[in-house]
KOLVOMAR-42833 format. One line per 3 residues: number of its first residue (from 1); their letters; for each residue x, z, y of N, C-alpha, C, O. Coordinates in nm, 4 decimals. Layout:
! KOLVOMAR-42833
NUM	A	X,Z,Y,X,Z,Y,X,Z,Y,X,Z,Y; ...;
END
This chain:
! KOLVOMAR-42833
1	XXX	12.3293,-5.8369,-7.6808,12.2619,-5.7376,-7.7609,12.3584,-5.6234,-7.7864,12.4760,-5.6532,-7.8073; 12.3155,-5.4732,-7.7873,12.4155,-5.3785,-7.7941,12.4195,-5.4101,-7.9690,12.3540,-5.4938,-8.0311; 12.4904,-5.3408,-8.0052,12.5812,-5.3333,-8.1260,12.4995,-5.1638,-8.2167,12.4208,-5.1030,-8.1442;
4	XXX	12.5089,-5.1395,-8.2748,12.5017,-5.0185,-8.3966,12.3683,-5.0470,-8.3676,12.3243,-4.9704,-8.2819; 12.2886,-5.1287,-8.4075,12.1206,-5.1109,-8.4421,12.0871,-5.0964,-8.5349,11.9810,-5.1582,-8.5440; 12.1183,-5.0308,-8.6573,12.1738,-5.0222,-8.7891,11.9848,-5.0425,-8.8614,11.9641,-5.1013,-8.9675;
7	XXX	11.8973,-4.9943,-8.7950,11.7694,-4.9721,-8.8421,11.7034,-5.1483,-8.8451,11.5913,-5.1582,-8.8952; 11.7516,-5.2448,-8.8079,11.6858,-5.3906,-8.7560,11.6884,-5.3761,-8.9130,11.7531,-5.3088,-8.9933; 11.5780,-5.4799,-8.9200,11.5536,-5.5898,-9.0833,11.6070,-5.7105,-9.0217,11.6638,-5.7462,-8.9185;
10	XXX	11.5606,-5.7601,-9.1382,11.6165,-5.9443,-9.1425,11.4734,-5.9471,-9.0540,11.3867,-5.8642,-9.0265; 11.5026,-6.1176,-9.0191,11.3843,-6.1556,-8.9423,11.4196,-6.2133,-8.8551,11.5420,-6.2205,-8.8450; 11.3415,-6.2786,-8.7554,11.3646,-6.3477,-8.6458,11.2457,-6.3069,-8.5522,11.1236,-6.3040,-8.5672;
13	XXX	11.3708,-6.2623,-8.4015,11.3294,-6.1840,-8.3144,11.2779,-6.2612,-8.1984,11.3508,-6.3601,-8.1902; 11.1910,-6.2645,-8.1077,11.1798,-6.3265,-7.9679,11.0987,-6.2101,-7.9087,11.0425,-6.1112,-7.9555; 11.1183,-6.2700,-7.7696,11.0547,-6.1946,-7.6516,11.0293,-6.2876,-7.5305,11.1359,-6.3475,-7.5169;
16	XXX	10.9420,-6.3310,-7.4347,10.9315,-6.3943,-7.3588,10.8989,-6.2304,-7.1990,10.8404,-6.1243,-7.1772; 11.0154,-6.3585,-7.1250,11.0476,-6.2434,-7.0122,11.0206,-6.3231,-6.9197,11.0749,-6.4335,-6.9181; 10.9160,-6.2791,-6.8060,10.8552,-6.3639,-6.6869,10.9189,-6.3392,-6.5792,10.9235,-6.2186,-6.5550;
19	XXX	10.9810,-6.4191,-6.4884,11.0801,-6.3829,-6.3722,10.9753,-6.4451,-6.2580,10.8773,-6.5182,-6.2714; 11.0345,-6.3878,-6.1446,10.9587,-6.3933,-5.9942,11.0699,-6.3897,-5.8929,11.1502,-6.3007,-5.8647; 11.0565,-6.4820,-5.8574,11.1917,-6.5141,-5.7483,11.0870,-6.5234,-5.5771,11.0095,-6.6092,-5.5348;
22	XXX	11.1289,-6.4086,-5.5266,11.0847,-6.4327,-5.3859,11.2067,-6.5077,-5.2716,11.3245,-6.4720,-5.2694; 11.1557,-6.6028,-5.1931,11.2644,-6.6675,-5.1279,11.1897,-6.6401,-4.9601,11.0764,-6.5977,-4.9373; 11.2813,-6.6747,-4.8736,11.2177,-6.6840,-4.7063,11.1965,-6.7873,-4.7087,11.2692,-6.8462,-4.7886;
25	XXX	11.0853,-6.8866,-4.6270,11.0672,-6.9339,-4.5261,11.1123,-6.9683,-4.4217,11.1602,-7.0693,-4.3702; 11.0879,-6.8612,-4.3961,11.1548,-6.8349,-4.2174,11.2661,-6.7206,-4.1813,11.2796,-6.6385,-4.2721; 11.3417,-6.7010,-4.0757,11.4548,-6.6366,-4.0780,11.4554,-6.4864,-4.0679,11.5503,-6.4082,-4.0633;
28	XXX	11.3017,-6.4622,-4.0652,11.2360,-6.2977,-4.0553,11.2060,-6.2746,-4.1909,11.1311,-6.3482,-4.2553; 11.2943,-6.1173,-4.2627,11.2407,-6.1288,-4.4364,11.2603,-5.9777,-4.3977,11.3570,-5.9207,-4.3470; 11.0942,-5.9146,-4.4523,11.1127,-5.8031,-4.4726,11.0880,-5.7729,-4.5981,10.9748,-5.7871,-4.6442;
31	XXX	11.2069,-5.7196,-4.6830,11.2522,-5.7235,-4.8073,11.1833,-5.6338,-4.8626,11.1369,-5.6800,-4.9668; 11.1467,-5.5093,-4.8434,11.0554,-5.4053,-4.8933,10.9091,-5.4443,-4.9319,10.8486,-5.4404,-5.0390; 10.8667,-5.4916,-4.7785,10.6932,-5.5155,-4.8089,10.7343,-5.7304,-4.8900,10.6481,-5.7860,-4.9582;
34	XXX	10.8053,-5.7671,-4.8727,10.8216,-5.8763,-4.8912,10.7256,-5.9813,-4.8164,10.6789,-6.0814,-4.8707; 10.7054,-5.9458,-4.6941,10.6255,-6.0561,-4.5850,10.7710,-6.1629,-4.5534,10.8916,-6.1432,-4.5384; 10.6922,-6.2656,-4.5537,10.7337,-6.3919,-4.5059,10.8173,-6.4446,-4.5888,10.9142,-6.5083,-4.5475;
37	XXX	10.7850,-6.4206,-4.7609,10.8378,-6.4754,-4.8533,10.7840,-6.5516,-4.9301,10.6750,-6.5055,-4.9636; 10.8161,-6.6937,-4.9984,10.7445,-6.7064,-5.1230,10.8052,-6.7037,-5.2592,10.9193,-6.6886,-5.3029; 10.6876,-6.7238,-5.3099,10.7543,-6.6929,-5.4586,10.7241,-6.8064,-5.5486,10.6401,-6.8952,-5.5344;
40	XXX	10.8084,-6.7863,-5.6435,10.8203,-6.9015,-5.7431,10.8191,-6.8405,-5.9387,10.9040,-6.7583,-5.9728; 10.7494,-6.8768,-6.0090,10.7414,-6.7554,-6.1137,10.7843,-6.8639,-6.2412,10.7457,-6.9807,-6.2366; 10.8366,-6.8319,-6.3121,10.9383,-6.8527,-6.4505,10.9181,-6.7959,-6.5656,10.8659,-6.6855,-6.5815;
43	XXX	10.9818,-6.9111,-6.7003,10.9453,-6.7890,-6.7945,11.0948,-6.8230,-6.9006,11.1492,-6.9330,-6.9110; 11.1273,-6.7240,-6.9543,11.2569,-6.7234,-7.0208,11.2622,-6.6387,-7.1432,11.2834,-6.5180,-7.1542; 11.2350,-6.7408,-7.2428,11.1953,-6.7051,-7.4021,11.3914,-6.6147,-7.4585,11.4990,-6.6734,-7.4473;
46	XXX	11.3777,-6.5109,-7.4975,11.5128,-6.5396,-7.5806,11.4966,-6.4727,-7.7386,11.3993,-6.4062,-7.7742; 11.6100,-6.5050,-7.8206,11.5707,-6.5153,-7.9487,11.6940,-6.4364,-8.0097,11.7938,-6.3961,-7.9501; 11.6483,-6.4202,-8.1979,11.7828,-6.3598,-8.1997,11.7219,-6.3550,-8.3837,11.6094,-6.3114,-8.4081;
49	XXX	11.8037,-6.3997,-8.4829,11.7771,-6.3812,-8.6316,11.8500,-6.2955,-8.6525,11.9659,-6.3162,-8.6165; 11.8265,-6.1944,-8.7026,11.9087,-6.1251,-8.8473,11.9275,-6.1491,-8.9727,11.8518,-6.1247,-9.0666; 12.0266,-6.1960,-8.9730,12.0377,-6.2370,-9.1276,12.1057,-6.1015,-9.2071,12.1790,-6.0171,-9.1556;
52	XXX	12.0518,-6.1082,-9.3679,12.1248,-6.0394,-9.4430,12.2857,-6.0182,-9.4103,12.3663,-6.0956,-9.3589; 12.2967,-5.9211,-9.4461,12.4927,-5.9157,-9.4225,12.5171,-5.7361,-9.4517,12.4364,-5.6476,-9.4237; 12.6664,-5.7178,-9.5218,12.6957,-5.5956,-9.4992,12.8202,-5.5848,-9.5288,12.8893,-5.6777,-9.5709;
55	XXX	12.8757,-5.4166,-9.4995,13.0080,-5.3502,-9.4838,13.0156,-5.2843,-9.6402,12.9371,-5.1905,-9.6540; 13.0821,-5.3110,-9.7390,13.1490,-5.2489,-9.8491,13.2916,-5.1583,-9.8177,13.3977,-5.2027,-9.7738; 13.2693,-5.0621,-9.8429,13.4124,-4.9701,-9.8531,13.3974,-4.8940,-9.9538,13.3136,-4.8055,-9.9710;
58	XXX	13.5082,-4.9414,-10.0436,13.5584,-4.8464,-10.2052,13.6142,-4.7869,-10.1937,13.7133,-4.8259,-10.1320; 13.6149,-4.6575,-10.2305,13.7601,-4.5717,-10.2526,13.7816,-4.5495,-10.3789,13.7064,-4.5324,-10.4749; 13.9176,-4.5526,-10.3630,13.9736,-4.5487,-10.4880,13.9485,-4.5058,-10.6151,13.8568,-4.4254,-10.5977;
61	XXX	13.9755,-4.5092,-10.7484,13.9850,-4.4150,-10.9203,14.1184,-4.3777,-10.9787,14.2007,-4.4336,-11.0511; 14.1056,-4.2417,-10.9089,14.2322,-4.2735,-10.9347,14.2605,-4.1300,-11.0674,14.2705,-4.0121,-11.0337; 14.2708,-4.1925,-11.2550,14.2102,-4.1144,-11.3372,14.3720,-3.9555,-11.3066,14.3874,-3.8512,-11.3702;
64	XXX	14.4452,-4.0046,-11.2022,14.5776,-3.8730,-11.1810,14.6928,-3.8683,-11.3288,14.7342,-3.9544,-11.4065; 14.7044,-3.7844,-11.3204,14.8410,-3.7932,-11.4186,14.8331,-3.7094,-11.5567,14.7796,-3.5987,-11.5635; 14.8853,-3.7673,-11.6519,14.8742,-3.7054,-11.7848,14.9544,-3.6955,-11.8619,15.0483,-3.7675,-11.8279;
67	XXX	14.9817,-3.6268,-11.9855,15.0174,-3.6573,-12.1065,14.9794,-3.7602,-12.2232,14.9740,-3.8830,-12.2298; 14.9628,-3.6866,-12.2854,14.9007,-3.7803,-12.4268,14.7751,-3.7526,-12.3622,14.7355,-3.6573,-12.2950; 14.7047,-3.8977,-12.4128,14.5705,-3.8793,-12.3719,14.4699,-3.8667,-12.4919,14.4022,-3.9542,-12.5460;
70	XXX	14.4819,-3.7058,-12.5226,14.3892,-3.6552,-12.6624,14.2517,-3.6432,-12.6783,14.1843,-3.6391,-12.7812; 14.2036,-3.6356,-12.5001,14.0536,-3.6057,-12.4798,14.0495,-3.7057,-12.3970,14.1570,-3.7565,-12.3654; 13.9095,-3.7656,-12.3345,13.8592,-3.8214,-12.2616,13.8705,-3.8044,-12.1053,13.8287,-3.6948,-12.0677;
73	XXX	13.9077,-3.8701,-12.0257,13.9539,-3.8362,-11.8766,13.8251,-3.9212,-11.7847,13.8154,-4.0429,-11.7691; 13.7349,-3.8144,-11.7328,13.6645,-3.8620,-11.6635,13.6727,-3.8455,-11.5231,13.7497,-3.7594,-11.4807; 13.5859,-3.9341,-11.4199,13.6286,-3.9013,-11.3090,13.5383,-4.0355,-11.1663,13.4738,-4.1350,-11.1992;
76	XXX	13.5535,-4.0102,-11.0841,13.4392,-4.1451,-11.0083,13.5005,-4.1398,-10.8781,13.5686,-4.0576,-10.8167; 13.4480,-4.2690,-10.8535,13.4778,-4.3298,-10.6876,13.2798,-4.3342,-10.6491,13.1703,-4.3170,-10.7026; 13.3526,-4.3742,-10.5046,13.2318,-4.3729,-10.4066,13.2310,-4.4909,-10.3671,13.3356,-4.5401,-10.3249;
79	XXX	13.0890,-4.5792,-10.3724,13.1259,-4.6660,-10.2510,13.0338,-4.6911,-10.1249,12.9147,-4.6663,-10.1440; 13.0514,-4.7134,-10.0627,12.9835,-4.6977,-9.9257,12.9257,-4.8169,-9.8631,12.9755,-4.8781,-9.7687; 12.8234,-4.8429,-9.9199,12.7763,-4.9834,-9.8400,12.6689,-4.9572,-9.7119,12.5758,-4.8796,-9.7330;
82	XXX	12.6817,-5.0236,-9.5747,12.6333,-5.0679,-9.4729,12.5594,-5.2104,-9.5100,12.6191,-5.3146,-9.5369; 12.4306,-5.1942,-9.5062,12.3687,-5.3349,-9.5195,12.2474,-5.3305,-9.4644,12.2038,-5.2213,-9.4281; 12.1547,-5.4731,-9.4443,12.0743,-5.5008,-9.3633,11.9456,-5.4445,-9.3755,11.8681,-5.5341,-9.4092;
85	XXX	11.8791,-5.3194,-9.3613,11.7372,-5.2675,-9.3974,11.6896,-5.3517,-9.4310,11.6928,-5.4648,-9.3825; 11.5967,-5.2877,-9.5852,11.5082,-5.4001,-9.6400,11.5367,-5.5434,-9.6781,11.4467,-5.6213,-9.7096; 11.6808,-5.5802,-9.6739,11.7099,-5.6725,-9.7759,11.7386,-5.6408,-9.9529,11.8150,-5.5548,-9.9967;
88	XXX	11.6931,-5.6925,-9.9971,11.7852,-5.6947,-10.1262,11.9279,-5.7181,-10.1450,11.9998,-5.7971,-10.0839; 11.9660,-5.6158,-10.2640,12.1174,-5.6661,-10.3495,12.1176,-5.6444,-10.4822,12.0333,-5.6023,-10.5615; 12.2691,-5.6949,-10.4940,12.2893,-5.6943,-10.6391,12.4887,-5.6252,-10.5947,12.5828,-5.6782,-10.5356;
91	XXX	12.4684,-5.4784,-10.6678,12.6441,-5.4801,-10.6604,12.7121,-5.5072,-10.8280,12.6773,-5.4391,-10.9245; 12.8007,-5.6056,-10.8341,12.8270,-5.6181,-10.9681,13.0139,-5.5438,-10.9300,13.0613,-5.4923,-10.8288; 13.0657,-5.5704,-11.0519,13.2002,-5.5601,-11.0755,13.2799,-5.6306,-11.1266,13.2586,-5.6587,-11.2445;
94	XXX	13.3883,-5.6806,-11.0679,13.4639,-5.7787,-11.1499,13.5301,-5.6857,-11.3173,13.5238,-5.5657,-11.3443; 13.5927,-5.8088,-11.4049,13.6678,-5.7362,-11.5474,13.8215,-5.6607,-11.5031,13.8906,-5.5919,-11.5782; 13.8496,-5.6943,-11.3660,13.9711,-5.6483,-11.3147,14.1032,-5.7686,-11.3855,14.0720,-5.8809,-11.4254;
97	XXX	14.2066,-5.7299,-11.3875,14.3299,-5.8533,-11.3642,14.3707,-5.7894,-11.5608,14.4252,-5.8883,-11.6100; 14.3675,-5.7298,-11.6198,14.4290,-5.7365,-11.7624,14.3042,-5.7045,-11.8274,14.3169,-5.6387,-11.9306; 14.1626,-5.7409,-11.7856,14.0483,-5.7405,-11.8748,14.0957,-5.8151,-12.0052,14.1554,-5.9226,-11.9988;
100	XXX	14.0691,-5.7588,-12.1115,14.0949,-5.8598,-12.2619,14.0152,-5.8200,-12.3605,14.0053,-5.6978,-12.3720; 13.9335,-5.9100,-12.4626,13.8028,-5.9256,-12.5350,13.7012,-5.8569,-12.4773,13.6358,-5.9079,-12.3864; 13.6738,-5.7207,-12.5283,13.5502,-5.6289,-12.4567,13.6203,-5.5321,-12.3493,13.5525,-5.4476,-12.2909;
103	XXX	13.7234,-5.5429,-12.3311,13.7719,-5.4087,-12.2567,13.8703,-5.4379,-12.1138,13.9589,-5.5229,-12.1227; 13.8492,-5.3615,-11.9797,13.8852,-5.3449,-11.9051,14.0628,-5.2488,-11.9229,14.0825,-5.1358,-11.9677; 14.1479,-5.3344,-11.8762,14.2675,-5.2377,-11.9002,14.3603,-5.2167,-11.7781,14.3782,-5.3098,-11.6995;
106	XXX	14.4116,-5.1128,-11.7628,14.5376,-5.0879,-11.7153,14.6875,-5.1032,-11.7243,14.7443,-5.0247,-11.8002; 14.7679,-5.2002,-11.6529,14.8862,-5.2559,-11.6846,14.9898,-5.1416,-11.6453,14.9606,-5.0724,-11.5478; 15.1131,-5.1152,-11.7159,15.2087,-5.0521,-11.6633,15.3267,-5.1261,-11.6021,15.3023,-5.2460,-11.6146;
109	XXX	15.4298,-5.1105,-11.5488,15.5357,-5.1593,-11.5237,15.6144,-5.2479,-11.6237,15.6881,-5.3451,-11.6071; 15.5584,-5.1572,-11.7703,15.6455,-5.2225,-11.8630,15.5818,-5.3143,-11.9335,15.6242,-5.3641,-12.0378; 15.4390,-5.3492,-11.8587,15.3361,-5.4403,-11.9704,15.2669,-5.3481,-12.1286,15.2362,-5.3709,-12.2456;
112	XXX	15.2710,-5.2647,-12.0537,15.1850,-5.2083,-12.1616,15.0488,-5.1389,-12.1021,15.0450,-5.1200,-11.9805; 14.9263,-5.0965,-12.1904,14.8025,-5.0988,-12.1157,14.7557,-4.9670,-12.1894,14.7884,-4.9021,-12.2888; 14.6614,-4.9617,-12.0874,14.5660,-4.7871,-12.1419,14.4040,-4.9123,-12.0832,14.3839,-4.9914,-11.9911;
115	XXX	14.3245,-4.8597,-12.2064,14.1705,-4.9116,-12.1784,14.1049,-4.8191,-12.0617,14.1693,-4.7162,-12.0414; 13.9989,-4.8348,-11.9881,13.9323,-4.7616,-11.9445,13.7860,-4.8268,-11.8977,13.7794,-4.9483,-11.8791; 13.6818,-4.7511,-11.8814,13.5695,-4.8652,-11.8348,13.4827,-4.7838,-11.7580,13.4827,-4.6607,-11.7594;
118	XXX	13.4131,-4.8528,-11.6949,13.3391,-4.8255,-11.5426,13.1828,-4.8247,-11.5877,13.1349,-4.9154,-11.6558; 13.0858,-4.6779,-11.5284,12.9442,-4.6926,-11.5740,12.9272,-4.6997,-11.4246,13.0063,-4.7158,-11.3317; 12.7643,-4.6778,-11.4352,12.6461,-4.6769,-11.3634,12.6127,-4.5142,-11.3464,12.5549,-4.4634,-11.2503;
121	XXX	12.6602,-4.4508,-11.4558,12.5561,-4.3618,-11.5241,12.6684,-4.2101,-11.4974,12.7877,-4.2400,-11.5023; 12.6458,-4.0944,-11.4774,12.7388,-4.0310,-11.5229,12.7288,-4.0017,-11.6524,12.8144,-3.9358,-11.7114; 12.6120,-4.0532,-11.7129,12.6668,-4.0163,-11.8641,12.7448,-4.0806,-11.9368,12.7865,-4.0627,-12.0512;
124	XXX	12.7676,-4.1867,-11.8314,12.8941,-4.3444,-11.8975,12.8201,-4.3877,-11.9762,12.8882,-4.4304,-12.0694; 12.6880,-4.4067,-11.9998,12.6133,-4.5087,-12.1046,12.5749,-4.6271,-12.0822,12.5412,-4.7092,-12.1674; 12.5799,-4.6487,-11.9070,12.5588,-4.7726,-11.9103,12.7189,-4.8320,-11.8166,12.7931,-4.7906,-11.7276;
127	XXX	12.7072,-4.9354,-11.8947,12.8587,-5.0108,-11.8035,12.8340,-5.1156,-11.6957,12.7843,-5.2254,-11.7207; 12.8598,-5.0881,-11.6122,12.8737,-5.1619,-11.4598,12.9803,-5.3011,-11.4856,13.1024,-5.2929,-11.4989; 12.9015,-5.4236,-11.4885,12.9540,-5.5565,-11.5013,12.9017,-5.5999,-11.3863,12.8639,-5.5410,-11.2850;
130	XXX	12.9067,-5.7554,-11.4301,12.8907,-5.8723,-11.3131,12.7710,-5.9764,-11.3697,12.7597,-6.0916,-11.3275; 12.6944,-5.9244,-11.4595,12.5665,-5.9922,-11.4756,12.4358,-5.9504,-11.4088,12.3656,-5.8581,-11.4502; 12.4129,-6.0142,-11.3183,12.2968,-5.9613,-11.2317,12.1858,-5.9692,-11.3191,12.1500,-6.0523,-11.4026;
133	XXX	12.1353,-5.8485,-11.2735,11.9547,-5.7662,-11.3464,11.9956,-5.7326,-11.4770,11.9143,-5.6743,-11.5489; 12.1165,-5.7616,-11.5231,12.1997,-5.6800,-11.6900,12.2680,-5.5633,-11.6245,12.2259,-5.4494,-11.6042; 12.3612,-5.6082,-11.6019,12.4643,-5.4704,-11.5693,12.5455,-5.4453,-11.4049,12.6522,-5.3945,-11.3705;
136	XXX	12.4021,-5.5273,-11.3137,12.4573,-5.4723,-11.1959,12.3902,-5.3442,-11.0965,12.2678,-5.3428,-11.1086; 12.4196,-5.2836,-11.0428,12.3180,-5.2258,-10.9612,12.2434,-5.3140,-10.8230,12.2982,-5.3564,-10.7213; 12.1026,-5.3213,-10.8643,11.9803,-5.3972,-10.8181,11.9118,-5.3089,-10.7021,11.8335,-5.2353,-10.7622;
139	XXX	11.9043,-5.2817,-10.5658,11.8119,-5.2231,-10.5190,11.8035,-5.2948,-10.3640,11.8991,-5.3524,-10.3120; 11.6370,-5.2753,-10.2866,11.6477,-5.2523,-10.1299,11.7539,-5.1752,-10.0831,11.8005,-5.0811,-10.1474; 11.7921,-5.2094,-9.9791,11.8868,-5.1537,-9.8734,11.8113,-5.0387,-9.7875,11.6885,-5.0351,-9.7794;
142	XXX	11.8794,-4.9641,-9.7370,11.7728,-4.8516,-9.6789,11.8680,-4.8477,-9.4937,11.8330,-4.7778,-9.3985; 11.9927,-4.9502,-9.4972,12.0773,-4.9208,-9.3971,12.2086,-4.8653,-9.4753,12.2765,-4.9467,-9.5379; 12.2466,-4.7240,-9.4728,12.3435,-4.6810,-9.5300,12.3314,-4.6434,-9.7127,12.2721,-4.5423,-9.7504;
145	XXX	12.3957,-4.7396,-9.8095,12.3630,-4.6668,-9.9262,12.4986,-4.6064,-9.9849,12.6073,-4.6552,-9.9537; 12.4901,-4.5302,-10.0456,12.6060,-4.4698,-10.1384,12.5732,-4.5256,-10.2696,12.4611,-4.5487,-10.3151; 12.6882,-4.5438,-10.3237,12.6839,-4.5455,-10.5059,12.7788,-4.5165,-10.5584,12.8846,-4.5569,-10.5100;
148	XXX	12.7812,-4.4137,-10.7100,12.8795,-4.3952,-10.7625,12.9506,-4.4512,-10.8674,12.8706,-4.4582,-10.9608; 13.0484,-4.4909,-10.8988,13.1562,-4.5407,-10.9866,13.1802,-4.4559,-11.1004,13.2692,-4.3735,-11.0790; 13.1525,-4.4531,-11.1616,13.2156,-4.3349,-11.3129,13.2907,-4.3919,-11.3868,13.2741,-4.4849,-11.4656;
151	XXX	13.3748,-4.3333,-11.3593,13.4879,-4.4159,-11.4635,13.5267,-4.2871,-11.5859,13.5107,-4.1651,-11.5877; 13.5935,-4.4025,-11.6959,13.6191,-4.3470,-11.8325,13.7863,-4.3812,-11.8914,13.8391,-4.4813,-11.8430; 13.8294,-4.3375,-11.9460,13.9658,-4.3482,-11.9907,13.9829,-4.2737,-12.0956,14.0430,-4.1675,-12.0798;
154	XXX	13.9269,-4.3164,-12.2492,13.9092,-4.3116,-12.3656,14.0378,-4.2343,-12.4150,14.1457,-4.2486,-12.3575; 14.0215,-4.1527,-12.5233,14.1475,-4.0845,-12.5523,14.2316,-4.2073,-12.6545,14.1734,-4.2794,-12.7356; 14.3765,-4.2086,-12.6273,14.4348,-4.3410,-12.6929,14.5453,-4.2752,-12.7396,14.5441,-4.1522,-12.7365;
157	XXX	14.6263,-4.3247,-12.7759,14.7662,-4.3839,-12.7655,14.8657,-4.4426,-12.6659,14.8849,-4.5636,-12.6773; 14.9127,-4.3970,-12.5985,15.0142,-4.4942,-12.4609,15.1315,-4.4413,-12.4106,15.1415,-4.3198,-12.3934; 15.2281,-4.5233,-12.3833,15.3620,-4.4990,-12.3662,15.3363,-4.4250,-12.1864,15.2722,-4.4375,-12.0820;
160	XXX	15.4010,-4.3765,-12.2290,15.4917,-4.3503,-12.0642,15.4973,-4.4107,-11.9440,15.6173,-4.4375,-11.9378; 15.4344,-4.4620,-11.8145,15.4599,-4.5050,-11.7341,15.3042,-4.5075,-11.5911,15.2106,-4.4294,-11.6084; 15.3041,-4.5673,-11.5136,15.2490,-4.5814,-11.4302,15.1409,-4.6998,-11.4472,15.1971,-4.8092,-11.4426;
163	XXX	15.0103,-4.7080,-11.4645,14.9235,-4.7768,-11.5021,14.7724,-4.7869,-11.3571,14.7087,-4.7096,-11.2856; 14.7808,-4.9129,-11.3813,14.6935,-4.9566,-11.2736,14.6371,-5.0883,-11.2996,14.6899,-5.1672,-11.3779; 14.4977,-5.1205,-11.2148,14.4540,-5.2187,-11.2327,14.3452,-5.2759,-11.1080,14.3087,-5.1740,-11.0494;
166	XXX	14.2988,-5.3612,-11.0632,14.2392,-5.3800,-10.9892,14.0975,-5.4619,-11.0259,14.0985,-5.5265,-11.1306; 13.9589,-5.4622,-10.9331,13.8776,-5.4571,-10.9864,13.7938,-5.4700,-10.8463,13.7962,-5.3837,-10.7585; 13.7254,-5.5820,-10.8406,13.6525,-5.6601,-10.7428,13.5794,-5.6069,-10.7384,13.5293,-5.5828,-10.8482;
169	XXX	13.5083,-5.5419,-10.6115,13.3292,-5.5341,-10.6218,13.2860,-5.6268,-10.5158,13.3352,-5.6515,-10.4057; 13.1822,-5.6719,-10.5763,13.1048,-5.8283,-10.5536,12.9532,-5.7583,-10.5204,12.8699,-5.7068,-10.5950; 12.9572,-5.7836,-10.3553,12.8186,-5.7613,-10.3437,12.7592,-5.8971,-10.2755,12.8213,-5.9588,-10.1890;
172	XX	12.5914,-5.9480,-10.3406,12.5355,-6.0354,-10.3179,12.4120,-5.9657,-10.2534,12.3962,-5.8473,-10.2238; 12.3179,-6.0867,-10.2383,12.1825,-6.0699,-10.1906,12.0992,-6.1838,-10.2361,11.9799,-6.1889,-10.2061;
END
């Protein structure tokens, strides 16, 4: 089967293909008109399922560099999913590696953290978790979908240093 059929659904495919084999007889074969051949006729079913499946690619959040953080630092990633027309999903988000009580955080070198949290929404009202039909994004596949990441980074208090965190995206069906 060639490859980039990006438009297939799920499903299960067949086709039945009828073959005709002409053979000689005798040592006279005229191959064009096909005299002095016989034939023998066949049949050859082949098959093929599509199952759900797809390609996730995140790019990065990256909220860049600051001072004191007096105002609110907004800002979004993309992510790029390849998936099976007309299946369903669910994209959730992991709490990332220094998630603690309600809040998603960023670790520095020195163990110290800046909060920040991830919507759905650009208005940041709704927050992108890992509870499916609560706080994940729910839709059909269309083949190629985009979705955006909005991220937030609350005005705080925080020392000095280089802050990062990592943060699963979990796509189901």
């Amino acid at each position: 089967m060639p490859g980039k059929q990006e438009t297939v659904t799920t499903g299960s495919y067949s086709a039945t293909v009828t073959m005709t084999l002409a053979y000689a007889d005798g040592e006279t074969v005229d191959c064009d008109s096909q005299s002095g051949t016989t034939s023998a006729t066949g049949t050859l079913t082949v098959s093929a399922s599509v199952d759900a499946n797809c390609l996730v690619d995140a790019s990065d959040l990256s909220f860049g560099e600051t001072g004191v953080i007096s105002e609110p630092i907004e800002l979004s990633a993309d992510i790029s999913i390849t998936y099976t027309p007309g299946a369903s999903y669910s994209v959730a988000m992991g709490d990332g590696l220094y998630y603690s009580g309600s809040s998603r955080r960023m670790e520095s070198d020195s163990g110290d953290y800046v909060t920040y949290g991830l919507y759905q929404d650009s208005s940041r009202s709704t927050e992108w978790g890992n509870t499916t039909s609560v706080d994940t994004v729910d839709g059909i596949a269309t083949g190629d979908d985009d979705l955006v990441v909005y991220g937030l980074v609350p005005a705080q208090s925080a020392t000095a240093g280089d802050y990062s965190d990592t943060v699963t995206v979990v796509f189901s069906d």
